[in-house]
N, C-alpha and C positions, 0 to 999 in steps of 0.2 A: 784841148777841151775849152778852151778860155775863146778861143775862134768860136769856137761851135756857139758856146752863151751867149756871148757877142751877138753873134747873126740872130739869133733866136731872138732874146728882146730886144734888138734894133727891130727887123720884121715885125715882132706884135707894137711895139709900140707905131710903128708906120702907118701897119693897119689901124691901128686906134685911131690918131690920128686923122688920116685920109676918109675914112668913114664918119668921124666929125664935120671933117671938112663938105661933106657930101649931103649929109643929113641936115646939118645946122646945130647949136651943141644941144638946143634944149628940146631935140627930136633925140639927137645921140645918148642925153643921159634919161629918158625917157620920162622927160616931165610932160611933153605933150605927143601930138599925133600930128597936128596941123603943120605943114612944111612953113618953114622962115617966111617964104612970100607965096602969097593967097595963088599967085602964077604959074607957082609951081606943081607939079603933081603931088599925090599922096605916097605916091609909090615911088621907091627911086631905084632904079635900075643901072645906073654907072657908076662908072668910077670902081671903087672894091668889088661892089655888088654885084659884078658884070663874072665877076671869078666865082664868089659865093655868095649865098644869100646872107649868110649872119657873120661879116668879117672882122665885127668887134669881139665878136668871141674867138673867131679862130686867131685873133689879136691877143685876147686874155690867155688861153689855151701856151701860144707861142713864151708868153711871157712867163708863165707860172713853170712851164717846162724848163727856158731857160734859169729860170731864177733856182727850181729844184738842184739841177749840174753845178752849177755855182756853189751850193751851199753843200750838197751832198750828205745830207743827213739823212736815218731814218722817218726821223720828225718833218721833213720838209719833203718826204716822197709822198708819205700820209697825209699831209695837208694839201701838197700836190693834185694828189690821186681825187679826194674829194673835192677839191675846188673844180678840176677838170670832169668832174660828174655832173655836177651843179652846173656847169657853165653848157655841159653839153642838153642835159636835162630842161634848161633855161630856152636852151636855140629853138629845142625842138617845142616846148611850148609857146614860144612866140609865133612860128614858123606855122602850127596849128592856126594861132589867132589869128592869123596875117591873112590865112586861106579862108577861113571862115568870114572875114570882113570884107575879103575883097574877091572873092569869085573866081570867076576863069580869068582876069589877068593874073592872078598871082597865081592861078593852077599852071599855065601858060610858060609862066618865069620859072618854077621848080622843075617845068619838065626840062627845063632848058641848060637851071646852073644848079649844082650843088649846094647842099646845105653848109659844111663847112672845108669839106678838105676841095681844093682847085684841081678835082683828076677830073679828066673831061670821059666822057660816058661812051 
């Protein structure tokens, strides 16, 4: 089991991570919208996002799972369970707003990659 947690939050936090690193941080923590430089697009299609569209959550998701096995309490499968509601609840309305601002590329892009799990279609 202790393998399994392991892999779990190393992987979300990776993704975390890696999706910072793609975004810029203050795209990542969603203070703005505007990418790091004016050059770049709005939209960012690599890197994580090339697997799924929302990989900060399938990051938060990996982590809160791990962290659950780890602790294994009642109380932490509860808190689990709803935080991975919320984080899924969250994707999907971002994932709305994304389409609604940015038209047929972002129609384009979800017919292509997943919302959060990386199983190809």
């Amino acid at each position: 089991m202790f393998v399994v947690v392991v892999v779990l939050l190393a992987l979300g936090a990776v993704l975390e991570a890696w999706a910072l690193l793609e975004l810029g941080w203050r795209r990542a923590l969603d203070l703005t919208d505007a990418p790091p430089d004016p050059a770049m697009p709005r939209l960012v299609f690599g890197g994580p996002f090339r697997v799924v569209r929302h990989p900060q959550s399938l990051g938060l998701l990996l982590i809160v799972v791990g962290t659950a096995l780890a602790v294994r309490t009642a109380g932490m499968w509860l808190v689990a369970v709803l935080a991975a509601a919320f984080v899924i609840a969250m994707a999907v309305r971002h994932d709305r707003e994304l389409a609604r601002d940015h038209g047929e590329a972002y129609a384009r892009y979800r017919r292509q990659v997943p919302l959060l799990l990386p199983l190809r279609r």
